[in-house]
C-alpha positions as CSV (number, residue, x, y, z in Angstrom):
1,X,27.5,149.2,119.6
2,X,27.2,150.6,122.8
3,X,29.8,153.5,123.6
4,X,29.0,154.1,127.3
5,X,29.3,152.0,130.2
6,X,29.2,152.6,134.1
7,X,31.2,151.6,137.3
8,X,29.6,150.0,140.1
9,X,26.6,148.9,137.9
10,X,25.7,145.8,135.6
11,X,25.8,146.7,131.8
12,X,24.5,144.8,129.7
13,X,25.8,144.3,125.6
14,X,23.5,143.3,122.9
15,X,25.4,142.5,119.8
16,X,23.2,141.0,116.9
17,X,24.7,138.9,114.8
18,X,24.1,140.1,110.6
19,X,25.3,139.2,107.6
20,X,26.6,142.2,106.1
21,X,25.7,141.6,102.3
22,X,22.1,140.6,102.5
23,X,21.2,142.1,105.7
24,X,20.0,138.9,106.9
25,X,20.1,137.6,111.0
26,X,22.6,134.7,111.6
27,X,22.1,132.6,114.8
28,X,25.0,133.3,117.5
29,X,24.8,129.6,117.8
30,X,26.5,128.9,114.6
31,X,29.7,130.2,116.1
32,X,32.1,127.7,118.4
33,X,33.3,130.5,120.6
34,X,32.9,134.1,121.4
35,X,35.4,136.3,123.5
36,X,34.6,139.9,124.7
37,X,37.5,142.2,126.1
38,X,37.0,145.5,127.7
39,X,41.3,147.4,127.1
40,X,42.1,150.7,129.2
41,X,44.1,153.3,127.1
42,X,47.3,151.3,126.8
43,X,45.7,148.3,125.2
44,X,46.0,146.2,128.6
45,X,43.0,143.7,129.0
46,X,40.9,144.6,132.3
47,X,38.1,142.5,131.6
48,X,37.5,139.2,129.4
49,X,34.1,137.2,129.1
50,X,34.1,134.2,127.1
51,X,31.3,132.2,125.4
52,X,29.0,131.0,128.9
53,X,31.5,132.8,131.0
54,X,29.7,136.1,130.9
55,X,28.7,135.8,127.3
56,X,25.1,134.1,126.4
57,X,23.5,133.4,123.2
58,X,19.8,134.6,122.6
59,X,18.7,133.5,119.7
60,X,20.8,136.0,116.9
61,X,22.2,138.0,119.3
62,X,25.0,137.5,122.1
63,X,24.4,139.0,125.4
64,X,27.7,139.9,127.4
65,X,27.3,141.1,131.1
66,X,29.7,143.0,133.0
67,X,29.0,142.5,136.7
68,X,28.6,145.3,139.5
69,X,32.2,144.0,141.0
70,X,34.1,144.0,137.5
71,X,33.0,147.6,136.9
72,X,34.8,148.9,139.8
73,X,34.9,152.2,140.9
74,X,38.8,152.2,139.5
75,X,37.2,152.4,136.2
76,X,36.3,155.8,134.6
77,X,37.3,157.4,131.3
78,X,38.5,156.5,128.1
79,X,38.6,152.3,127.4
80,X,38.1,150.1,124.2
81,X,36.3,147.4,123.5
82,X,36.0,144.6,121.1
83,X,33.6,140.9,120.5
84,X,35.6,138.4,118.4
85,X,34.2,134.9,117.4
86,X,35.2,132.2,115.6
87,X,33.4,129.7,112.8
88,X,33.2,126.2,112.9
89,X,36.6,124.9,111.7
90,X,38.1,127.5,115.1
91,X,38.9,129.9,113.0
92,X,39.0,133.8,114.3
93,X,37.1,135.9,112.3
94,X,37.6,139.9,112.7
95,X,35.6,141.5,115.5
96,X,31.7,141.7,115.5
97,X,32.1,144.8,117.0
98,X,35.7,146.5,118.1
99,X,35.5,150.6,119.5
100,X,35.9,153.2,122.3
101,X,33.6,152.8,124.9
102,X,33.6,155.5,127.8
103,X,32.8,154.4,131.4
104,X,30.7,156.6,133.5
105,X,31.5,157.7,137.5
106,X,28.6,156.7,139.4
107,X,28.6,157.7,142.7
């Protein structure tokens, strides 16, 4: 998953969604919910995007945006990042994706 992301810019995730075991593609649709959450170093959220709130489905893959104005120039440096969904009975399931992600300066 993407490690770098910039202020003052719109950045785009794409997170396909596989089955580990046979390597197969699994529609994002199949899923009830989605939630994306950007953390700064002390684990406190600074951005959340939520299933049509940010986070779109296209075809296997879920597409979150981060607008210009959310990646203000107060961010820079070190954050983490994770995409959590849950199945059809509402159940969380661990993260799609979960990692550091470092946010560029732009000027």
């Amino acid at each position: 998953m993407t490690d770098l992301l910039y202020q003052k810019s719109v950045n785009q995730i794409r997170v396909p969604v596989v089955d580990d075991i046979t390597g197969e593609a699994i529609s994002a649709s199949s899923f009830t919910k989605a939630e994306y959450v950007l953390y700064d170093v002390t684990g406190n959220e600074k951005i959340t995007r939520s299933l049509n709130k940010g986070i779109e489905i296209d075809g296997d893959t879920f597409v979150i945006t981060l607008t210009a104005e959310m990646m203000s120039a107060n961010f820079s440096g070190p954050h983490s990042h994770q995409l959590v969904v849950f199945n059809q009975s509402y159940e969380r399931l661990p993260p799609l994706f979960k990692g550091k992600v470092e946010i560029e300066s732009v000027v």
